[in-house]
NUZAFI-256526 format. One record per residue (C-alpha): residue number from 1; residue in one letter; x, z, y. Coordinates in pm, whole numbers. Layout:
% residues N
<node n="NUM" res="A" u="X" w="Z" v="Y"/>
...
***
This chain:
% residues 96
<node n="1" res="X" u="-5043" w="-3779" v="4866"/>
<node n="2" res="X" u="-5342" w="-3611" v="4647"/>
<node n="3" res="X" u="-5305" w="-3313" v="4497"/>
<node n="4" res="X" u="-5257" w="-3261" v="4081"/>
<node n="5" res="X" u="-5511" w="-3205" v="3841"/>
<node n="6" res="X" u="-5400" w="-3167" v="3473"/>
<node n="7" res="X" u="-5064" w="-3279" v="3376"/>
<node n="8" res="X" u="-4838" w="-3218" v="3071"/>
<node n="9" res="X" u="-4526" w="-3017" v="3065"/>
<node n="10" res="X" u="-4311" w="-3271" v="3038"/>
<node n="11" res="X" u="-4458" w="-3457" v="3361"/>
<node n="12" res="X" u="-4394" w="-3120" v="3561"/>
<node n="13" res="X" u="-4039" w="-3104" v="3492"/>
<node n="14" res="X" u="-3971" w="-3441" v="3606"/>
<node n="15" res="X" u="-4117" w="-3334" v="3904"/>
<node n="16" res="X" u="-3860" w="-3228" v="4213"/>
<node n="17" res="X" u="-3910" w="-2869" v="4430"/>
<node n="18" res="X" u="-3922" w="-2929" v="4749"/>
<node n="19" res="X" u="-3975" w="-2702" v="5029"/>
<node n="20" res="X" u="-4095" w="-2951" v="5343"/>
<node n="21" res="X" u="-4001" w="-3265" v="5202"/>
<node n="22" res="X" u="-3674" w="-3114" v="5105"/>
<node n="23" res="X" u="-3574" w="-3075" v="4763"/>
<node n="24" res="X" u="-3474" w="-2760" v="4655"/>
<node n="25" res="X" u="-3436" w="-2837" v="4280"/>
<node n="26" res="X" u="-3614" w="-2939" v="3984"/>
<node n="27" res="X" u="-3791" w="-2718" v="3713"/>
<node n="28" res="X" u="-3581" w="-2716" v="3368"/>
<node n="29" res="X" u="-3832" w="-2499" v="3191"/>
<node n="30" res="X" u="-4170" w="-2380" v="3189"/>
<node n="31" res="X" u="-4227" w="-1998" v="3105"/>
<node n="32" res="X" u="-4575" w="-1997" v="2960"/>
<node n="33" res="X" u="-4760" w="-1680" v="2853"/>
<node n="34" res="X" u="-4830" w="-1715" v="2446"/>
<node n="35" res="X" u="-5159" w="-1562" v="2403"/>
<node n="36" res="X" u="-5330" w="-1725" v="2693"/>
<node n="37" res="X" u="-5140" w="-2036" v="2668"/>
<node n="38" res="X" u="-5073" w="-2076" v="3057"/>
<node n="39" res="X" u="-4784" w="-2150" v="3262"/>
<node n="40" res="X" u="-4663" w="-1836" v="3422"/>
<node n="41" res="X" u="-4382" w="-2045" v="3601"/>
<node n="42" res="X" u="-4089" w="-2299" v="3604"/>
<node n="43" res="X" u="-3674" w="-2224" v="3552"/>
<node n="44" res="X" u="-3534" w="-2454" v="3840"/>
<node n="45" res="X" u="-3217" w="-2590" v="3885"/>
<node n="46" res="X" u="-3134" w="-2494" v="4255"/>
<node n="47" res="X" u="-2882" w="-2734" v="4462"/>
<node n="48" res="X" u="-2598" w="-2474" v="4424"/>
<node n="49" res="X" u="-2662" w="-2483" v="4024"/>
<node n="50" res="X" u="-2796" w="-2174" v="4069"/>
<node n="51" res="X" u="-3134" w="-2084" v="3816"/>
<node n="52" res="X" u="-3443" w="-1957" v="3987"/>
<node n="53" res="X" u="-3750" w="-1829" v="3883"/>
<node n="54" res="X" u="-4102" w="-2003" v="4077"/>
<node n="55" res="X" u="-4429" w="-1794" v="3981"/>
<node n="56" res="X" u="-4666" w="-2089" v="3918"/>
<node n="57" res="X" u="-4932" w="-1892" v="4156"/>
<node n="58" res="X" u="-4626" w="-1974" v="4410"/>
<node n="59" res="X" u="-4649" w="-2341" v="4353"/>
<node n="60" res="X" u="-4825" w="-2622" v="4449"/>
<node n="61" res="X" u="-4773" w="-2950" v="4200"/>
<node n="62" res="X" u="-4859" w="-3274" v="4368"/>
<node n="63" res="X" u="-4796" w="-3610" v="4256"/>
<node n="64" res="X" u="-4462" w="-3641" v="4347"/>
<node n="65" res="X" u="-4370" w="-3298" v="4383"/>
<node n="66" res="X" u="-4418" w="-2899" v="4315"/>
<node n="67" res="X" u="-4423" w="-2795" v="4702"/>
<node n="68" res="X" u="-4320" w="-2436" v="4805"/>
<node n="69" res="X" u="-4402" w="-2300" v="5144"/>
<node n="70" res="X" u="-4119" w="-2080" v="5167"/>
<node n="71" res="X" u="-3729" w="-2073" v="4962"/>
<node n="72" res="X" u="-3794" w="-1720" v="4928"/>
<node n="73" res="X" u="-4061" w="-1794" v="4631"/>
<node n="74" res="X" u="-3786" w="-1930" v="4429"/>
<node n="75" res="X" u="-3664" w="-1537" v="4314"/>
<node n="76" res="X" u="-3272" w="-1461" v="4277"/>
<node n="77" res="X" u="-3078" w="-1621" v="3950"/>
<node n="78" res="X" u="-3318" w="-1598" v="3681"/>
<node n="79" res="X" u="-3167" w="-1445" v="3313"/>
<node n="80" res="X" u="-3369" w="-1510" v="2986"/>
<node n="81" res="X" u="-3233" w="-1137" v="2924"/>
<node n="82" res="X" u="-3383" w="-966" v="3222"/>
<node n="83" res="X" u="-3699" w="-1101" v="3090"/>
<node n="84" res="X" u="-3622" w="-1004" v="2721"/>
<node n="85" res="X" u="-3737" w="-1384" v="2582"/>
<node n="86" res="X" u="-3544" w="-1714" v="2605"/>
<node n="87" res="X" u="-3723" w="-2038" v="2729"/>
<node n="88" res="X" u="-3807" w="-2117" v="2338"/>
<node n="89" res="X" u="-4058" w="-1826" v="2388"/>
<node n="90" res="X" u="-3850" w="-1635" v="2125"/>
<node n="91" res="X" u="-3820" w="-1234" v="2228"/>
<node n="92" res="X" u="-3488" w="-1108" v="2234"/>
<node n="93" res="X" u="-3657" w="-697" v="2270"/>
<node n="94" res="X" u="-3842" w="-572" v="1934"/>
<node n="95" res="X" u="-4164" w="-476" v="1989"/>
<node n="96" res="X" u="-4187" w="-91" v="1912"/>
***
């Protein structure tokens, strides 16, 4: 298995989670940061149909799959409005 180098969006959210060969889930949606154009990290689909955020720093993409070292990156359900944007990137909180 060698690691990833660049790969497009859509090519990391075919990829599976899996936490020792054991898949966890599999990344719906990419939150990226607008100005700097980087992946901040993925929505995934959890076995129990349950939506968890991954910080990318928390992730490591291979070929086959985005390896976590520990469930406990995967944070509780994520909510586009505990964020204040949806996964278009639109912002649901006007700027003040």
């Amino acid at each position: 298995m060698e690691g990833m180098g660049s790969r497009s969006a859509t090519e990391l959210l075919l990829l599976p989670v899996r936490l020792h060969g054991i898949r966890l889930g599999r990344p719906i949606d990419l939150l990226l940061d607008p100005e700097a154009w980087r992946v901040l990290g993925y929505v995934v689909l959890c076995g129990d149909e349950s939506r968890r955020f991954l910080a990318f720093a928390a992730a490591d993409p291979w070929e086959d799959a985005i390896n976590v070292r520990s469930a406990l990156c995967c944070s509780r359900t994520w909510s586009s409005t505990e964020t204040g944007h949806d996964p278009s990137g639109r912002s649901s909180v006007e700027a003040s």
